[in-house]
C-alpha positions as CSV (number, residue, x, y, z in Angstrom):
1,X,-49.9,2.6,-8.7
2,X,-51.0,1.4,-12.4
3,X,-53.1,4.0,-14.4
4,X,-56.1,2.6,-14.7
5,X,-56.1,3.2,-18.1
6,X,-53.9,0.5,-19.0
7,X,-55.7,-2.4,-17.2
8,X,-57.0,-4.0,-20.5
9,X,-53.5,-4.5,-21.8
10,X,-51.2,-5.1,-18.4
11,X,-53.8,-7.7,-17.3
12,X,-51.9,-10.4,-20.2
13,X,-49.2,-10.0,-17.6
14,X,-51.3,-10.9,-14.7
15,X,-50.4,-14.7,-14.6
16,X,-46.4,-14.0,-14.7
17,X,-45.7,-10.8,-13.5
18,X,-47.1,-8.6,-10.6
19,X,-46.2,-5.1,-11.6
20,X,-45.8,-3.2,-8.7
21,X,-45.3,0.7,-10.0
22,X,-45.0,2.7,-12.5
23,X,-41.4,3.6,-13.5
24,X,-41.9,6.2,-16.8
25,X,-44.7,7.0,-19.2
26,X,-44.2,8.9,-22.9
27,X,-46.5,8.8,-26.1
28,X,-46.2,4.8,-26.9
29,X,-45.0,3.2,-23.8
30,X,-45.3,2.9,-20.2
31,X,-42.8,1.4,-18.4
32,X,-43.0,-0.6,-14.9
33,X,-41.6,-2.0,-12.4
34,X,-42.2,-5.6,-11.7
35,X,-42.3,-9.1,-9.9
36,X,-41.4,-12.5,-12.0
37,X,-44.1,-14.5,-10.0
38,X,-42.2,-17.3,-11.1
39,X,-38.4,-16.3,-10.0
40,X,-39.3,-14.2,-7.4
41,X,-36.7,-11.4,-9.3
42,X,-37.7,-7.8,-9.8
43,X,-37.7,-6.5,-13.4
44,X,-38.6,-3.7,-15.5
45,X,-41.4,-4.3,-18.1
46,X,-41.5,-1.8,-20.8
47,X,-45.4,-2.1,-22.5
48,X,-45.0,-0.8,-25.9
49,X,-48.6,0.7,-27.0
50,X,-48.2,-0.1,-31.0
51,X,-51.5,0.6,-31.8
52,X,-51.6,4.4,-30.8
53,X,-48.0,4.8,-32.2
54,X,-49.4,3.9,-35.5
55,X,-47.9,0.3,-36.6
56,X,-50.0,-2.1,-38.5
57,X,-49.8,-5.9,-37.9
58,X,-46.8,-6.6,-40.1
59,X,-44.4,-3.5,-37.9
60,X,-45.5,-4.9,-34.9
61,X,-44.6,-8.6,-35.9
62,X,-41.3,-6.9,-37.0
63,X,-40.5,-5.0,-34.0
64,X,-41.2,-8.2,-31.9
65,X,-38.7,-10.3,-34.0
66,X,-36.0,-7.2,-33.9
67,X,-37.0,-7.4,-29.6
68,X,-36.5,-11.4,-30.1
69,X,-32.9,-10.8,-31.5
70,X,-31.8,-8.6,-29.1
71,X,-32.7,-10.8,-26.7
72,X,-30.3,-13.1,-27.7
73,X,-27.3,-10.7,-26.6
74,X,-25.7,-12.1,-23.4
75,X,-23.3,-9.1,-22.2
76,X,-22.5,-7.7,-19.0
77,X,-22.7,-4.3,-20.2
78,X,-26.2,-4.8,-22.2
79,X,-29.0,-4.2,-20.2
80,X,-30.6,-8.1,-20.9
81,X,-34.4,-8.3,-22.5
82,X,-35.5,-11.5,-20.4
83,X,-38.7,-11.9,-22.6
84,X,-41.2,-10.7,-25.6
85,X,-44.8,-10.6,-25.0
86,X,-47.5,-10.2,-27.5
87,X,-50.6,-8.6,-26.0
88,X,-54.1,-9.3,-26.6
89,X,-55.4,-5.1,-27.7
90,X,-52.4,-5.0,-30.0
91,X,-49.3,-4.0,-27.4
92,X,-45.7,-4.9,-26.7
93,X,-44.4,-6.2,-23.6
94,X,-40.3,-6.7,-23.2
95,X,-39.5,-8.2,-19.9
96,X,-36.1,-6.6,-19.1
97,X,-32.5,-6.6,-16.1
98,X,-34.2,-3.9,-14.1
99,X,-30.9,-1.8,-13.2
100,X,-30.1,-0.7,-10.0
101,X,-29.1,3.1,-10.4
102,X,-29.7,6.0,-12.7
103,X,-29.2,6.5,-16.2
104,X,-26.0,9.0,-17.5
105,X,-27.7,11.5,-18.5
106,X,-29.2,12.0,-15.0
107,X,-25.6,11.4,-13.6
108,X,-24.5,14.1,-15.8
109,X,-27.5,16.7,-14.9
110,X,-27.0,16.4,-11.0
111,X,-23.1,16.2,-10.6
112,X,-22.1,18.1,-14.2
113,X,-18.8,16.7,-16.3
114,X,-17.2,13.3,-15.0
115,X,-14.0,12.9,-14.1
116,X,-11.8,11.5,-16.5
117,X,-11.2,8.3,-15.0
118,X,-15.5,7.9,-14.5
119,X,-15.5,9.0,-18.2
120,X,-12.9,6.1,-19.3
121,X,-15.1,3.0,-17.7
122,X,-18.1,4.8,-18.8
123,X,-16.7,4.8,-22.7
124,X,-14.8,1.3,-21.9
125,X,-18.1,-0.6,-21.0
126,X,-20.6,0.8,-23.8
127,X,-17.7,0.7,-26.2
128,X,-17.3,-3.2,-25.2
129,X,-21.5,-3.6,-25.5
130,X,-21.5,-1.9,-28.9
131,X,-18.5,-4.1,-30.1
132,X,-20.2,-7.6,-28.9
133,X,-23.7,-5.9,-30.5
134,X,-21.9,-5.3,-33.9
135,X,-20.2,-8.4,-34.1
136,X,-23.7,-10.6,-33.6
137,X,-24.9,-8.3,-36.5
138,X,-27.0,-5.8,-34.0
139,X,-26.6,-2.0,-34.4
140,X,-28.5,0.0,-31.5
141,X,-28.9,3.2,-33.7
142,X,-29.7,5.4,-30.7
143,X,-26.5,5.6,-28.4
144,X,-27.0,8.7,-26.1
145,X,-27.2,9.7,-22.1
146,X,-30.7,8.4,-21.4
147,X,-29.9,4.9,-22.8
148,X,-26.8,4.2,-20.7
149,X,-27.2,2.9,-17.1
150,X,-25.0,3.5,-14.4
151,X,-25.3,0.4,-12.2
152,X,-25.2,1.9,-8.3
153,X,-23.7,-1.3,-7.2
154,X,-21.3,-2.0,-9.3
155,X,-20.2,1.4,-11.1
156,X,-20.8,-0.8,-14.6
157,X,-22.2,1.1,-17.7
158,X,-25.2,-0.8,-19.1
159,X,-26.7,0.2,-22.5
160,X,-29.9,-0.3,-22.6
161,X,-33.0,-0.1,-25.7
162,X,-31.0,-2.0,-28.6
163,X,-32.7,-1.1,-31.6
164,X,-36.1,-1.2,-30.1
165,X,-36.4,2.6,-29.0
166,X,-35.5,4.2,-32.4
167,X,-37.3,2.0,-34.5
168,X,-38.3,3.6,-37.6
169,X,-41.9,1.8,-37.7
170,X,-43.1,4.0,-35.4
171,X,-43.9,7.6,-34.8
172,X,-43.2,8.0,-31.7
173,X,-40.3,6.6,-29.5
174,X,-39.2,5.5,-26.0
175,X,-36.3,4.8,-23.8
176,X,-36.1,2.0,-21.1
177,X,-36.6,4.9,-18.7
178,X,-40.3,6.2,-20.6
179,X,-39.0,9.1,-21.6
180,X,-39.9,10.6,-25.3
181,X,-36.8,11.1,-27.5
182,X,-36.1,12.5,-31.1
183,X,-33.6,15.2,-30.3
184,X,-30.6,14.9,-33.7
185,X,-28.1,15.8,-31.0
186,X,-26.6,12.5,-30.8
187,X,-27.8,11.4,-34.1
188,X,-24.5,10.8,-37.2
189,X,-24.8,12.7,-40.1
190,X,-25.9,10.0,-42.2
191,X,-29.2,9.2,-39.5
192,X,-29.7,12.9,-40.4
193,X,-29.9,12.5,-43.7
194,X,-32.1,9.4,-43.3
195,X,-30.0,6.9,-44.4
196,X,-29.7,3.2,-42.7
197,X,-27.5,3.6,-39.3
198,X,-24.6,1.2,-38.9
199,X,-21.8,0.3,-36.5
200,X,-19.9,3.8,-37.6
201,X,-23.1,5.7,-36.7
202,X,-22.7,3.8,-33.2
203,X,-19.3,4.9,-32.7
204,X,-20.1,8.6,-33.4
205,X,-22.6,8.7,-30.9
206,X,-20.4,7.3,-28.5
207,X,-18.3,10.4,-29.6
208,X,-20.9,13.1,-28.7
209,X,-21.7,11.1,-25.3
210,X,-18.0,11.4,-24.4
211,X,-17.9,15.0,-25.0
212,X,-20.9,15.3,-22.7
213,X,-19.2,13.4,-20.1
214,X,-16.1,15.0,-20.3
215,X,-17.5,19.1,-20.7
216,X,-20.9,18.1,-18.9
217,X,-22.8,20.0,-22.2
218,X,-23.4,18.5,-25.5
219,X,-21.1,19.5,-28.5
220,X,-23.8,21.6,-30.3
């Protein structure tokens, strides 16, 4: 069912997409479930709410070129953005591989630590989506539990929310899954001090997600 509170910006989507339910709602974003009209495919439509988060016209143009770019990455363990739509009151739609599973950090929560050989292809796959990221010049700045996918079919780890969850136009921020974040747990110590994150601020998160995975608690 569709809150009916978003009608006025979901109804750009009419034409394309019929969104069938809701998947996850935080401050800024609802997120849906969905039918391409066009390719008959399910996906999962994430409608950023940039007016209410705070952006002006110039961060919303930004965070819809940053959502272009990562739409370029083509990698089996990147959760792909299909499409970028501009809506009419002001919002963000991204068009994304609607996964078929649960995310790690709900993995971790029901079943507690991974075994060692889950925690290997778990590390293995995000460690090969951050290297392809890094080398097309993408950091995803946010690496943690609720932004890696566990794909039920095929046991592949899919990171998802390159660049477009922790973006630091807004005030508030979402994962694919509508879920608020913000918690440093995962964050590297130069995110905590506020400086720009990198591929090394990638690679430590990985780090703390390991631990998780391996201990099924967070470091700190």
């Amino acid at each position: 069912m569709i809150d009916e509170r978003d009608d006025t910006e979901v109804a750009d989507l009419e034409d394309e997409y019929e969104l069938l339910n809701e998947l996850g709602r935080g401050g800024s974003a609802v997120v849906y479930r969905a039918r391409d009209k066009s390719l008959g495919r399910e996906v999962a439509i994430k409608v950023v709410h940039t007016r209410t988060a705070g952006a002006n016209d110039d961060a919303i143009a930004r965070l819809a070129r940053e959502a272009r770019t990562v739409a370029k990455l083509q990698h089996p363990n990147i959760v792909t953005v299909h499409a970028v739509r501009r809506l009419r009151e002001g919002g963000l739609a991204l068009v994304m591989q609607l996964v078929p599973g649960r995310t790690l950090k709900q993995t971790v929560a029901d079943k507690g630590a991974l075994s060692a050989e889950q925690a290997e292809r778990v590390i293995r796959d995000v460690a090969q989506a951050l290297a392809y990221a890094h080398s097309h010049g993408v950091v995803h700045r946010d690496v943690k539990p609720e932004n890696i996918f566990i794909d039920e079919i095929t046991g592949r780890a899919m990171l998802s929310d390159f660049g477009i969850a922790h973006s630091n136009e807004f005030d508030s921020r979402l994962t694919m899954t509508g879920a608020a974040i913000g918690t440093p747990a995962y964050m590297s110590p130069e995110q905590i001090d506020g400086a720009p994150a990198n591929a090394r601020s990638d690679v430590y998160s990985l780090g703390l997600v390991s631990w998780e995975m391996l201990t099924g608690e967070r470091p700190w």
